[in-house]
C-alpha positions in Angstrom: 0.0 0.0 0.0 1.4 3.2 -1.2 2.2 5.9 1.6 1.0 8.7 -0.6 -1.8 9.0 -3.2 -1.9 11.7 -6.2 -4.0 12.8 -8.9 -1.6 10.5 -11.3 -2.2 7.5 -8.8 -5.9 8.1 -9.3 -5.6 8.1 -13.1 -4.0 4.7 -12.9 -6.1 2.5 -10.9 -7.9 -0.1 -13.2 -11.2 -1.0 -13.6 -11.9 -4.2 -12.3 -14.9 -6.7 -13.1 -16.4 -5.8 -10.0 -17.0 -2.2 -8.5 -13.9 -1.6 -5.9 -12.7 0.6 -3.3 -9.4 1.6 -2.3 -8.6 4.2 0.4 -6.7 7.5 0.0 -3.5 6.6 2.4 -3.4 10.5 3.2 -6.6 10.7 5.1 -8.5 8.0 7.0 -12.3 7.9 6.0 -11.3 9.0 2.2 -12.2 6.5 -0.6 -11.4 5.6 -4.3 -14.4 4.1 -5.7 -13.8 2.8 -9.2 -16.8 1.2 -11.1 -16.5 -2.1 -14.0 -16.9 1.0 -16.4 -13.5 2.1 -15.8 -15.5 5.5 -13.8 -13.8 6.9 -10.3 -15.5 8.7 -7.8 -14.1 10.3 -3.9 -16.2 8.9 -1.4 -16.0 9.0 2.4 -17.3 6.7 4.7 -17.5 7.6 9.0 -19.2 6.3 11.7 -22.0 8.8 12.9 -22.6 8.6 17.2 -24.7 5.6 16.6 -22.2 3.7 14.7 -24.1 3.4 11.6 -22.0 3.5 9.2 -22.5 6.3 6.6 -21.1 6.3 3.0 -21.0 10.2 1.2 -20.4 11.1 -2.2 -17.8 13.5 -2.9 -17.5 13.6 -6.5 -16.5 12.6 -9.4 -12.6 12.1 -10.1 -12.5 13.6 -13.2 -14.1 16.7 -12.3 -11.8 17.6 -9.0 -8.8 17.3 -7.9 -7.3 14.4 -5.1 -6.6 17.9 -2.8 -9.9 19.4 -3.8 -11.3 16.0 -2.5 -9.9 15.5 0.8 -10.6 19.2 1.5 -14.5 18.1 1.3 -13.8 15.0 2.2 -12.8 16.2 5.8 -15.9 18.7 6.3 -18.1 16.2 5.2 -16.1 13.5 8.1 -16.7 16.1 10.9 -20.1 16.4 10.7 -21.1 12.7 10.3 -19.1 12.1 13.5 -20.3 14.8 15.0 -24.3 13.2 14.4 -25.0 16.1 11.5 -26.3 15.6 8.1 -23.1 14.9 5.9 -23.8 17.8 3.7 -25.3 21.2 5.4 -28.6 21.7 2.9 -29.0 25.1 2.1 -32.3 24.9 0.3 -35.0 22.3 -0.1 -33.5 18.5 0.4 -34.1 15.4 -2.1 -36.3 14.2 1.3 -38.6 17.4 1.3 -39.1 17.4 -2.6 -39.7 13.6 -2.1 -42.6 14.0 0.5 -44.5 17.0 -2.0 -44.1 14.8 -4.9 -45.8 12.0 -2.8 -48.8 14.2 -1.6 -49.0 16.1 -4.6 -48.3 14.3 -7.8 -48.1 10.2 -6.5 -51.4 10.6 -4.1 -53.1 13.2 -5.9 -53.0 11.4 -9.1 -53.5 8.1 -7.3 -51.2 6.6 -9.3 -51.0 2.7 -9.2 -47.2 2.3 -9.3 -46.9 5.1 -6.3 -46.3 2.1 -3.9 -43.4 0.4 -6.1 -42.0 3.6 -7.1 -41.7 4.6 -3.2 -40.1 1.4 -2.7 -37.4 1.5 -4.9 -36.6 5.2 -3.8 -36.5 3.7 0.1 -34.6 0.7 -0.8 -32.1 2.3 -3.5 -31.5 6.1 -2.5 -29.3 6.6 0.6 -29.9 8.8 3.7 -27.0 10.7 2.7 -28.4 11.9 -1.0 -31.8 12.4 0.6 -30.2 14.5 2.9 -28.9 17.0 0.1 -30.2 20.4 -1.5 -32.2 18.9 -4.4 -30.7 21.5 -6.6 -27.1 21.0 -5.9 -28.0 17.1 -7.2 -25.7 16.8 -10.5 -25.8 14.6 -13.4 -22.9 13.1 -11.6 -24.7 12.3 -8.3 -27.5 10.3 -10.2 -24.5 8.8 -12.7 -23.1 7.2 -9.1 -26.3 6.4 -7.8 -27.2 4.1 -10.7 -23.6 2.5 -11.2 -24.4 1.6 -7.5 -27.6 0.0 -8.0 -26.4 -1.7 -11.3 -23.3 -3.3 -9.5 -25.7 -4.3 -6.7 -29.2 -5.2 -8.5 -28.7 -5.1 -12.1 -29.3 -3.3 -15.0 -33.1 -3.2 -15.1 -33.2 -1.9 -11.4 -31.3 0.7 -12.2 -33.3 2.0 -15.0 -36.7 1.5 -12.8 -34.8 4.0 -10.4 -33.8 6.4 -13.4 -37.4 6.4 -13.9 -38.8 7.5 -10.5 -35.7 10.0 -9.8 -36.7 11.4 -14.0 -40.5 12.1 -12.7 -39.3 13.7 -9.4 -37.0 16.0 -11.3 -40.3 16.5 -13.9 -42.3 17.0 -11.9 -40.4 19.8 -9.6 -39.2 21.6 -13.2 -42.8 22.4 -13.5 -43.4 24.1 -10.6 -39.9 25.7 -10.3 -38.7 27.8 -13.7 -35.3 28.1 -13.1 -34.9 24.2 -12.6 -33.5 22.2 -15.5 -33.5 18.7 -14.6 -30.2 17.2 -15.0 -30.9 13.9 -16.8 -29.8 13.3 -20.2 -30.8 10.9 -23.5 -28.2 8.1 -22.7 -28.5 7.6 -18.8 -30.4 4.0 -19.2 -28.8 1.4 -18.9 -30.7 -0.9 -21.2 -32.3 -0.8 -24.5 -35.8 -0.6 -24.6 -35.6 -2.2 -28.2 -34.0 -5.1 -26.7 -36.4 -5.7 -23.8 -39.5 -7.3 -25.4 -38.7 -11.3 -24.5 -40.6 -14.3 -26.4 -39.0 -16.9 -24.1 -41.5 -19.6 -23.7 -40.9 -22.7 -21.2 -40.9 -26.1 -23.7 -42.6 -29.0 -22.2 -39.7 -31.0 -21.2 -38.6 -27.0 -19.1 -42.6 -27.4 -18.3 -41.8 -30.5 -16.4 -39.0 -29.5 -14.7 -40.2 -26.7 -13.1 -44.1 -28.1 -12.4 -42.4 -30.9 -10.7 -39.8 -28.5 -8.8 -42.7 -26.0 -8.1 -44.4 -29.3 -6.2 -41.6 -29.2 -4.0 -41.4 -25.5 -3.0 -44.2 -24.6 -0.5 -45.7 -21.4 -1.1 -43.2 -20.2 -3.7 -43.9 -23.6 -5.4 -47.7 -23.0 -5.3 -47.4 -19.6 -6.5 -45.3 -20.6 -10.2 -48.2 -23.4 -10.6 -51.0 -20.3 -10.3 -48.9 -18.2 -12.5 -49.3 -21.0 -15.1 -52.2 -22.3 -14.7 -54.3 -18.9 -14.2 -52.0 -17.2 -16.4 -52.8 -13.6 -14.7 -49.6 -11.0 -13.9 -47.8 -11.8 -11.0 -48.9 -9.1 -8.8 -52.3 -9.5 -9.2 -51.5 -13.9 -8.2 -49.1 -12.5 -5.4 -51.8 -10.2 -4.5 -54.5 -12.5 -4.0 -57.0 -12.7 -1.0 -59.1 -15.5 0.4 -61.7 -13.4 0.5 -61.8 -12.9 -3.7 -62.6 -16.5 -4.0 -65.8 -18.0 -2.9 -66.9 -21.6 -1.6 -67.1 -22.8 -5.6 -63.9 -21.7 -6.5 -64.8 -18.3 -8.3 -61.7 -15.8 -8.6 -62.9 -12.1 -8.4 -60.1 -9.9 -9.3 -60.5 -6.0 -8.1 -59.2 -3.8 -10.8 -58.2 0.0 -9.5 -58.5 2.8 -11.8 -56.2 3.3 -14.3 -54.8 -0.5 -13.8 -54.1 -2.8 -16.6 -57.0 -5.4 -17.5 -57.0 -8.9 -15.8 -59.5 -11.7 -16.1 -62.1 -10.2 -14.3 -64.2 -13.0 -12.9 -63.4 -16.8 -13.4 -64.2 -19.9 -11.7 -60.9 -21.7 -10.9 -59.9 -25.1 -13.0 -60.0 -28.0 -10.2 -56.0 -28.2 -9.8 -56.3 -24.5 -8.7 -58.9 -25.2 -5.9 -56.2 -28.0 -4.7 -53.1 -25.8 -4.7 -55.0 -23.1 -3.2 -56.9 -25.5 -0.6 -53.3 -27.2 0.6 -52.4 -23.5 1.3 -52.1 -22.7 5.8 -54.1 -19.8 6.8 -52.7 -17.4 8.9 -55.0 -15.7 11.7 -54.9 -12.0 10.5 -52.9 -12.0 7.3 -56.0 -11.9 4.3 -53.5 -12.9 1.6 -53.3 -16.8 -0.1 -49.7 -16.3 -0.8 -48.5 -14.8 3.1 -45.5 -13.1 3.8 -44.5 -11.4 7.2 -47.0 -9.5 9.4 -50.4 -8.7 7.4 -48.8 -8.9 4.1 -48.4 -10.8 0.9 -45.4 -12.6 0.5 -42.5 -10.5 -1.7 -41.4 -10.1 -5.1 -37.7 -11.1 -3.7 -35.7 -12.5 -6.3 -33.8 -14.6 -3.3 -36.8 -16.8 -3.5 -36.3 -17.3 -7.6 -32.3 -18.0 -7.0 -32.9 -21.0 -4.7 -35.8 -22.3 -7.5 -33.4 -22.0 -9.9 -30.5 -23.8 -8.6 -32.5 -26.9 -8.1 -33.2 -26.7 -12.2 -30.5 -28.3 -14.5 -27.6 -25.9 -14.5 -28.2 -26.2 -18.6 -31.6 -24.7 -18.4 -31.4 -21.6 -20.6 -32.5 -18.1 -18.2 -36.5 -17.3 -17.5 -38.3 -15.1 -15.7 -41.5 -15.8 -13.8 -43.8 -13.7 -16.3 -42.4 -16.1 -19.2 -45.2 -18.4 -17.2 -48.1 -16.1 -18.3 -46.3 -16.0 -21.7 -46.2 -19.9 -21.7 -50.1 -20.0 -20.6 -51.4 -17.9 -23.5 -49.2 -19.9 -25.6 -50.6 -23.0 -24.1 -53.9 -22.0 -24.6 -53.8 -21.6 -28.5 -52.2 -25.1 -28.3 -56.0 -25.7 -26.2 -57.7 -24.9 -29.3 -58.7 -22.1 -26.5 -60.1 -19.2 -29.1 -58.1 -16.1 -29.6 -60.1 -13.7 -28.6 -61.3 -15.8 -25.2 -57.7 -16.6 -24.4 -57.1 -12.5 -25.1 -60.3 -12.3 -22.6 -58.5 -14.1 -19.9 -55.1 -12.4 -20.2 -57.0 -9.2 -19.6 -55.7 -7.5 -22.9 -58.6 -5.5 -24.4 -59.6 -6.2 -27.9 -59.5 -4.1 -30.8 -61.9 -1.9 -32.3 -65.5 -1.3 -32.0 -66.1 -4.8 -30.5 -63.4 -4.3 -27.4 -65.4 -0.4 -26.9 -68.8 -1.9 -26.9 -69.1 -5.1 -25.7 -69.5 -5.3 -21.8 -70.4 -8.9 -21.7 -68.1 -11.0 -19.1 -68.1 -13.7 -20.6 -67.6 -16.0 -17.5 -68.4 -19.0 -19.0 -66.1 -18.8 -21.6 -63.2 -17.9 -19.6 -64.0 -20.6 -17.1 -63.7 -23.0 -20.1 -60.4 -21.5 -21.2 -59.2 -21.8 -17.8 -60.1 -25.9 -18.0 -58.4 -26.2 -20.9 -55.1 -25.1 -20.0 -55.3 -26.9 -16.9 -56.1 -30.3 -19.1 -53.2 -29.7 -21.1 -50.3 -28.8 -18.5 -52.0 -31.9 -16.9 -51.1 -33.7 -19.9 -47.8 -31.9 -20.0 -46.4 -32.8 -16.5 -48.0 -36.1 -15.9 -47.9 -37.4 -19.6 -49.8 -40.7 -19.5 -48.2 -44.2 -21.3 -50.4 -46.2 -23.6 -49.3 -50.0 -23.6 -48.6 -51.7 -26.6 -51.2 -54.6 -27.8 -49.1 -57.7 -28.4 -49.3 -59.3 -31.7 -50.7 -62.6 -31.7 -48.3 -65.2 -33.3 
């Protein structure tokens, strides 16, 4: 470990295939964060009176100096240590902003994502960024943000948090005239053009993971609904005891604004079992239970340990390839197009999908059977003997 660090010794640390650290040997609590794109970054890290732990963004290597860093560096140290906000705000923090974009644009619109847009701004964006003027946030701060959450949760995370951070800035450019958001046409990183999947589970993959899924509790019981009601994973996830009666009829609300679903169905009989070896828990109204009164979560831990139980040949999928699968399955049914559109929740086109409020329940109920018959047929695929000849 070197004694002294310098600009030059900045310049030649190299990217790694992982996001690293190393620390500035000048000043204890001083970091070199370098990122798999080859980008540095100052960072300090200090214990507050607590002993939490708090990580603070300095700035970006190419924009300062290693002096010009340490000078910040130890200001932002002090107060940390000394139980203050890392960075004195001088105007209106990320946190304030944050709470009158909730009241005013998330709840006043009553927007259906509000929850999951929330939650990825708790889970994703620290105490210390929160804690700064939101007009002193740079293209910079949000470039180190999502570097972060890409090295940590992938890609797609990272552009879900883009998203929320992009209507926050928006939204407060509106209201504020001299604001310009700092976001910029690049920042994603994925391509949209790239994202529409057609991955469909064969029947042999069927097997696999039906049989797996057998084995798995409430995680397994929840990737057999996916399949065989073919709905959207929050709305299974989602579901209450209290939507399905004595016969086995599914009620799905629908909120305003919320993409279409299958309305009203009566269950196939392999539903009703899944759903009837299910515990109930005294005070939690959700089929699928997590902790405390809710529904079990969205974790991908849960999909890691499924999958490394699967063949380590098995080419990638994502639970909503099920509800790709089903509709696929369905045509295979001989399940009509336009009732196997019906139980997806996709509206149809034209003057027909404006005008015609029918619910078909019967039809859908039929759709539903037929699936089931045929990943029955799938999973359990029966043997016909062979006559002998007679000699």
């Amino acid at each position: 470990m070197p004694r002294k660090m310098s600009d030059k010794g900045v310049a030649k640390l190299k990217r790694r295939r992982k996001r690293y650290a190393t620390p500035d040997p000048e000043l204890r609590g001083h970091w070199i964060r370098v990122q798999p794109s080859g980008s540095k970054s100052f960072w300090t890290v200090a214990r507050d009176p607590k002993q939490k732990q708090v990580w603070t963004y300095v700035g970006p290597c190419d924009a300062m100096t290693i002096e010009e860093a340490r000078a910040k560096a130890r200001t932002i140290l002090n107060r940390v240590r000394a139980g203050l906000p890392a960075i004195e705000a001088k105007g209106e923090t990320f946190d304030v902003v944050i709470a009158d974009w909730r009241k005013r644009y998330v709840e006043g619109k009553k927007l259906r994502t509000g929850d999951k847009m929330l939650a990825l701004l708790n889970r994703h964006v620290s105490t210390e960024l929160r804690s700064r003027v939101f007009t002193e946030i740079h293209r910079e701060d949000v470039t180190a943000l999502l570097d972060k959450v890409e090295d940590e949760n992938g890609a797609p995370v990272a552009d879900k948090v883009l998203t929320v951070i992009g209507s926050i800035m928006s939204w407060y450019a509106i209201r504020h005239r001299d604001y310009v958001p700092p976001l910029v046409k690049g920042m994603r990183r994925t391509d949209p053009k790239k994202k529409e999947r057609d991955r469909v589970l064969d029947d042999d993959e069927l097997r696999l993971v039906w049989n797996l899924a057998g084995q798995q509790r409430t995680y397994g019981a929840l990737i057999r609904m996916l399949l065989l009601t073919a709905q959207r994973l929050d709305k299974v996830m989602s579901m209450k005891w209290e939507d399905i009666d004595a016969d086995g009829v599914w009620t799905l609300p629908t909120a305003p604004r919320e993409k279409g679903n299958v309305g009203k169905v009566r269950l196939p009989p392999a539903a009703v079992a899944i759903l009837d070896a299910l515990p109930r828990y005294t005070g939690n109204p959700f089929v699928f239970a997590g902790r405390g009164q809710r529904h079990m979560s969205a974790s991908g831990m849960f999909k890691a340990k499924f999958d490394a139980k699967l063949p380590s040949d098995m080419p990638n999928w994502r639970l909503h390839d099920l509800r790709r699968t089903a509709r696929s399955l369905m045509s295979r049914a001989k399940v009509s197009s336009k009732d196997a559109e019906r139980v997806m929740g996709h509206s149809l086109p034209g003057v027909e999908g404006t005008y015609d409020r029918y619910a078909y329940f019967d039809e859908k109920t039929e759709a539903l059977a037929k699936l089931a018959d045929l990943i029955d047929s799938i999973v359990y695929p029966r043997v016909v003997p062979i006559a002998k000849r007679k000699g």
